[in-house]
Backbone as numpy.savetxt, mean C-alpha at the origin, in Angstrom:
# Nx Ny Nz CAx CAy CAz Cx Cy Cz
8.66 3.02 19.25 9.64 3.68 18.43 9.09 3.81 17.00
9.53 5.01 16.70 8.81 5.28 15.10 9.60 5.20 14.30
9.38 4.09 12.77 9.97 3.68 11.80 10.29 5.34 10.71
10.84 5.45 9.83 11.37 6.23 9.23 10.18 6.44 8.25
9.57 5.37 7.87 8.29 6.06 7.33 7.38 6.52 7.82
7.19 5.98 9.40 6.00 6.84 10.07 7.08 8.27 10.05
7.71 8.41 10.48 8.25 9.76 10.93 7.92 11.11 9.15
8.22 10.76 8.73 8.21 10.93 7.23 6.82 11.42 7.00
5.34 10.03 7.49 4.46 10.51 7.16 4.01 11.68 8.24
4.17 11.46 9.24 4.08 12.56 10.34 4.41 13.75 10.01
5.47 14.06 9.31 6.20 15.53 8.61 5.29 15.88 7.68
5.29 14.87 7.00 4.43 15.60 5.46 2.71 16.04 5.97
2.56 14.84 7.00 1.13 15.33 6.94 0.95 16.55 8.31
1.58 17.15 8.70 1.77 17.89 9.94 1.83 19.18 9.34
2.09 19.19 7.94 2.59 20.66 6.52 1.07 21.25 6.72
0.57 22.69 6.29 -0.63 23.24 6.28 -1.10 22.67 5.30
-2.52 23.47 4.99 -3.39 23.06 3.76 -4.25 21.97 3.74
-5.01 21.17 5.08 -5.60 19.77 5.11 -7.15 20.37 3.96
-7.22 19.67 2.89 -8.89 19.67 2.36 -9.77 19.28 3.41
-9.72 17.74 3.96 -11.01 17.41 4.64 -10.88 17.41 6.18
-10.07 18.35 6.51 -9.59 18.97 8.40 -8.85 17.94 8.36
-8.59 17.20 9.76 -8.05 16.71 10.22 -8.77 15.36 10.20
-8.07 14.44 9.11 -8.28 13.39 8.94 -7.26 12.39 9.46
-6.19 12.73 9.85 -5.29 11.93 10.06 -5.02 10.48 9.35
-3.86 9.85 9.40 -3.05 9.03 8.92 -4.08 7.51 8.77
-4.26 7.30 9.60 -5.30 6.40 10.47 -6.28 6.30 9.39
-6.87 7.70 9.42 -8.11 7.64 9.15 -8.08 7.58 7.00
-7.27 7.93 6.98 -7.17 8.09 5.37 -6.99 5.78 4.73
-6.10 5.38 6.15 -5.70 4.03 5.85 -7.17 3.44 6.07
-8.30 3.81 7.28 -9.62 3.53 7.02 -10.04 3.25 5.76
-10.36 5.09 5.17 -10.89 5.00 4.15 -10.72 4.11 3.21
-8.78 4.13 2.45 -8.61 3.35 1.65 -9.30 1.86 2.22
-9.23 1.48 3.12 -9.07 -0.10 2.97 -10.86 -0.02 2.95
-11.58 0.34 3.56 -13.12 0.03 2.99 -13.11 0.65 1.79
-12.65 1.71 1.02 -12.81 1.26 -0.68 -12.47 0.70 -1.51
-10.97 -0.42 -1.25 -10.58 -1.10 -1.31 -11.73 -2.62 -0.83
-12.00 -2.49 0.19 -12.88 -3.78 0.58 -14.66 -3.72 -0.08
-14.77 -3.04 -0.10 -16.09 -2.91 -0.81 -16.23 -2.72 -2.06
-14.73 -2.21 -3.01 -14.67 -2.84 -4.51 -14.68 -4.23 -4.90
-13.57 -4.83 -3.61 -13.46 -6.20 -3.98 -14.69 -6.91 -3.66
-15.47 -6.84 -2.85 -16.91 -6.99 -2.70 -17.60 -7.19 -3.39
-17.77 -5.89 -4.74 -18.48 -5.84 -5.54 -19.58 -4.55 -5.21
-19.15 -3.32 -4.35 -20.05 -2.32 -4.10 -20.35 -1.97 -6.24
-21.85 -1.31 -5.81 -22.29 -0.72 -6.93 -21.83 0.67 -7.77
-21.05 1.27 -6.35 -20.45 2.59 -6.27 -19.01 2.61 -6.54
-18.49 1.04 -6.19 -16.90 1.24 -6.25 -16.60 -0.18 -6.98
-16.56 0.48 -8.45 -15.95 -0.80 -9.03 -14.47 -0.99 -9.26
-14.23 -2.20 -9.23 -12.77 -2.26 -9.64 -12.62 -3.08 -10.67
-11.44 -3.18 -11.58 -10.68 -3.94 -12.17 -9.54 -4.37 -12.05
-8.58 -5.27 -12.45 -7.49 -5.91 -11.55 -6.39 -4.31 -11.39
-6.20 -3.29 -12.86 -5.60 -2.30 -12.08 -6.35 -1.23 -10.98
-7.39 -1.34 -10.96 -7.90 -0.57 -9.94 -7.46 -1.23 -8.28
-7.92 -2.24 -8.37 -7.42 -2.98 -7.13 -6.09 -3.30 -6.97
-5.06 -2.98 -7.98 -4.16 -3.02 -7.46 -3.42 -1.86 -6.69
-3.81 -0.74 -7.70 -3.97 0.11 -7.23 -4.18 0.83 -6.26
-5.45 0.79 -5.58 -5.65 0.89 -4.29 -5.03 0.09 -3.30
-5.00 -1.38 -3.49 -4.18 -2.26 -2.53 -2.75 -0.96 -2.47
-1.90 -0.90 -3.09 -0.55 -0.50 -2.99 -0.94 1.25 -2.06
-1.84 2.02 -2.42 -2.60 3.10 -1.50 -2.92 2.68 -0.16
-3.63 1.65 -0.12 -3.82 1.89 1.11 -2.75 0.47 2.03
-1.56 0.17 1.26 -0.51 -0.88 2.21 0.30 0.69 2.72
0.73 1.05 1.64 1.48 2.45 2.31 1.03 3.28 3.20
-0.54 3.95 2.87 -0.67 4.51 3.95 -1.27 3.71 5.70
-1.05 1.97 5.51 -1.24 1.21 6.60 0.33 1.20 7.06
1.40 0.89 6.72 2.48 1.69 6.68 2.67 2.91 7.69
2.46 3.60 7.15 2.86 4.78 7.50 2.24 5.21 8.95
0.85 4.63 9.01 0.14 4.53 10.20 0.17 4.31 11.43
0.70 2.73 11.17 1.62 2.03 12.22 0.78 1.13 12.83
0.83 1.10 14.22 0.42 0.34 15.13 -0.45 -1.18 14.44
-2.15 -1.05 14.49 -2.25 -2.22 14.26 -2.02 -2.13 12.43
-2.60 -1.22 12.58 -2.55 -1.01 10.48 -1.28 -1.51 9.82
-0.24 -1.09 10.17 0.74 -1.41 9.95 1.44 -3.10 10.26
0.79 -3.92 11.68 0.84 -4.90 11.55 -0.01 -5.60 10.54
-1.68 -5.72 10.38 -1.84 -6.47 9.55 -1.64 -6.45 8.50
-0.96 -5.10 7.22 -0.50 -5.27 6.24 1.07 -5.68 5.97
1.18 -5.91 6.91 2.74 -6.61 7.11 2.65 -7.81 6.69
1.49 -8.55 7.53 1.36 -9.88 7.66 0.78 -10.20 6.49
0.03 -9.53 5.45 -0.56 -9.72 4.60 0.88 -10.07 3.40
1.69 -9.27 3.45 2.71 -9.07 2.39 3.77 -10.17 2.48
3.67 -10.74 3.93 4.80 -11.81 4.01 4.58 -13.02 3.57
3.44 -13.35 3.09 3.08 -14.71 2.61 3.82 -14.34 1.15
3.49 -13.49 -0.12 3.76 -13.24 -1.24 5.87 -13.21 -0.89
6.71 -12.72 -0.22 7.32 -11.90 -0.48 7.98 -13.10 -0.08
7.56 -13.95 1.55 8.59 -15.21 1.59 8.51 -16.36 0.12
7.55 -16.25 -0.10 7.38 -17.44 -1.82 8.14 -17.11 -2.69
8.48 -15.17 -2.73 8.94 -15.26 -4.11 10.94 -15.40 -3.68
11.19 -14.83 -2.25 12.61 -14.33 -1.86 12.77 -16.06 -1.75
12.11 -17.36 -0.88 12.64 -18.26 -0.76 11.79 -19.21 -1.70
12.24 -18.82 -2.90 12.04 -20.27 -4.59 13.25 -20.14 -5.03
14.31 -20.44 -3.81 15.53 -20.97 -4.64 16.15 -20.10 -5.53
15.63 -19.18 -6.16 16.36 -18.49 -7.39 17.55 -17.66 -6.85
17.75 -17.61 -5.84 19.29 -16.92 -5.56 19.10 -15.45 -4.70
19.85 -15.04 -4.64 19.71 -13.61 -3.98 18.78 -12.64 -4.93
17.19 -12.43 -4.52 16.78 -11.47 -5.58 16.58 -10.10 -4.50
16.60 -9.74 -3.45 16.36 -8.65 -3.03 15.28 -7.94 -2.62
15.31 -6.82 -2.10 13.77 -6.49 -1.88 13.66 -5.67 -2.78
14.23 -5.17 -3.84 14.01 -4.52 -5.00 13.39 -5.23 -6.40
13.91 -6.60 -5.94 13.07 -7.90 -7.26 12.02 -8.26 -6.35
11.91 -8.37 -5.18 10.41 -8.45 -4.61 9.21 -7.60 -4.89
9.65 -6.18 -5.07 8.89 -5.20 -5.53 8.55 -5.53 -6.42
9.87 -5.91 -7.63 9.28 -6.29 -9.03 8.49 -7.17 -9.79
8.57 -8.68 -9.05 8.25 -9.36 -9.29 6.68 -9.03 -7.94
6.67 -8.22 -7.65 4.91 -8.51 -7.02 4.02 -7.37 -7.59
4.55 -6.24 -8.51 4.27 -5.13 -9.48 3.57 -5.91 -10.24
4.19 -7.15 -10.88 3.99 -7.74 -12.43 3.09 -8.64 -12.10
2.77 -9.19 -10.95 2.05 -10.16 -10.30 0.82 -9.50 -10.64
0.94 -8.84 -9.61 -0.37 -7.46 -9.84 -1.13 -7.11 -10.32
0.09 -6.89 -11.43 -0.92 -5.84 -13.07 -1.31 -6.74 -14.11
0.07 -8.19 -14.36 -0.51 -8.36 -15.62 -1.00 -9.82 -15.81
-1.12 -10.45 -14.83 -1.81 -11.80 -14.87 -3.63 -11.50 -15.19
-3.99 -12.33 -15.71 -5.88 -12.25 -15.97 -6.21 -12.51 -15.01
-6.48 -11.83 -13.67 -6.96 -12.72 -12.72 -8.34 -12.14 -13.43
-8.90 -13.77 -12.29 -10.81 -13.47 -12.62 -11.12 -12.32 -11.31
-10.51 -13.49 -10.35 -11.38 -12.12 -8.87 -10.18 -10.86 -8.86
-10.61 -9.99 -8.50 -10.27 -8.53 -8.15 -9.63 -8.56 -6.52
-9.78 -9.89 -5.88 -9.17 -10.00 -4.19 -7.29 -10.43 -4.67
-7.09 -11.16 -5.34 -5.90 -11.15 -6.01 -4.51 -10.16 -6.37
-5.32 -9.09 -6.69 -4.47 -8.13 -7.35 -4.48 -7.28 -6.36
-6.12 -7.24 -5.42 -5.56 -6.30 -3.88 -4.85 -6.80 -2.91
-4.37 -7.78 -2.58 -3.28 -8.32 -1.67 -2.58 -8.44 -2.19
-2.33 -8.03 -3.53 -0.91 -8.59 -4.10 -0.54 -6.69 -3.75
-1.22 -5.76 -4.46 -0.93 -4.67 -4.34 -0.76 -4.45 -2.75
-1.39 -4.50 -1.77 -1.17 -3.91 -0.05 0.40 -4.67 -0.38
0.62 -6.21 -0.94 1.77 -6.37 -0.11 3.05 -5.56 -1.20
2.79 -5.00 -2.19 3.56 -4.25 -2.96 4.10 -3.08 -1.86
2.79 -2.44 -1.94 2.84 -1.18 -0.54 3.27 -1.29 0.17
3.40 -2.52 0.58 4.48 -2.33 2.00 6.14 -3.03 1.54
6.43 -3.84 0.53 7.28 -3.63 0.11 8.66 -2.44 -0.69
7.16 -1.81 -1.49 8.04 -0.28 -2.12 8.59 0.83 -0.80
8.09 0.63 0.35 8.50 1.69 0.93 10.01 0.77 1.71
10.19 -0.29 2.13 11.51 -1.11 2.55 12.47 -1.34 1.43
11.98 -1.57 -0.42 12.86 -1.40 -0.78 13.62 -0.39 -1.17
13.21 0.94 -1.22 13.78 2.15 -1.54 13.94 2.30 -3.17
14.60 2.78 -3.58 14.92 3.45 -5.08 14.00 3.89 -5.63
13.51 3.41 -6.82 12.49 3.73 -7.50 10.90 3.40 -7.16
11.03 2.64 -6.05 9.84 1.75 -5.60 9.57 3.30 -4.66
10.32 3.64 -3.83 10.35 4.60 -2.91 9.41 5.91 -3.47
8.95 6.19 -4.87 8.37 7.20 -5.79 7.24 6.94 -4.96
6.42 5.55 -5.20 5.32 5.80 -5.37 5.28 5.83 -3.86
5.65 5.45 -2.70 5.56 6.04 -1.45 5.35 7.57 -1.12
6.44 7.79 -1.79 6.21 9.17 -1.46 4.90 9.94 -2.34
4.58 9.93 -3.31 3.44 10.33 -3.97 2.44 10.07 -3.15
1.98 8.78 -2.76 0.67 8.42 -2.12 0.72 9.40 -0.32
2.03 9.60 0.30 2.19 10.38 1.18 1.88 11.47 1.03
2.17 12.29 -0.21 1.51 13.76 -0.14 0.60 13.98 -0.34
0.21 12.98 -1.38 -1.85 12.91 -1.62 -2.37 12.84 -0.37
-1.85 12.30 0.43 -2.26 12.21 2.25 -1.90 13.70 2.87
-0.87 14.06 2.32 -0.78 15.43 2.53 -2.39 16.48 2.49
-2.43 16.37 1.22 -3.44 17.26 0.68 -4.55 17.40 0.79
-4.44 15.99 1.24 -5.84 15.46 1.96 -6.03 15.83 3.32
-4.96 16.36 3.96 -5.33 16.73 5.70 -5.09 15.77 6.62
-4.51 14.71 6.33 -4.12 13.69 7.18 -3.28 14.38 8.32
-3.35 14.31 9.42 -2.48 14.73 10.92 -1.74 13.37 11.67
């Protein structure tokens, strides 16, 4: 059964106009996550900094998301370690809208030293912004049409 965001990404990316043919959903969550994994690495070609990697983390949780099957499980599993710490520390009902928030700020503005930090914090953003909806729901949809444009099927 298909979640409301696969269905969603299926529509948008099913629209004419693919740049690189038929790359499909899959294949775009590939890409991101080896440029994502080979920044945090330290490739010569793909550097990051903590917003770059967060960055991409939150790119390619959504479009693992949107993907589904296994993609979509292991960035699930990635996001539930961050999301059970911050929903169960006692502080009361914060929501999946203060989960978003509080793993945004995680993200961007702590000094981390390593660059692996800010990309699991971002995948598990990505897969949070698209469950909590509102304003988190933007950048879902943005990174979906860039998948658009890109030719994803």
């Amino acid at each position: 059964m298909m979640t409301t965001t696969q269905i969603i990404a299926t529509d948008v990316v099913l629209a004419a106009g693919p740049v690189f043919g038929s790359v499909g959903i899959s294949g775009l969550a590939l890409a991101s996550g080896l440029l994502l994994f080979l920044g945090v690495r330290g490739s010569d070609r793909m550097k990051l900094d903590r917003d770059k990697a967060g960055g991409w983390g939150i790119a390619f949780g959504t479009l693992a998301v949107a993907a589904g099957e296994l993609w979509g499980d292991v960035v699930r599993g990635i996001s539930e370690v961050p999301t059970s710490v911050i929903q169960g520390s006692g502080l009361g009902s914060i929501g999946l809208g203060g989960v978003a928030l509080a793993l945004s700020i995680l993200t961007f503005f702590p000094k981390w030293k390593k660059t692996l930090w800010p990309a699991l914090l971002g995948i598990s953003a990505g897969v949070i912004y698209g469950q909590a909806g509102g304003i988190w729901a933007i950048g879902v949809g943005l990174v979906l049409k860039f998948a658009h444009i890109l030719g994803a099927m």
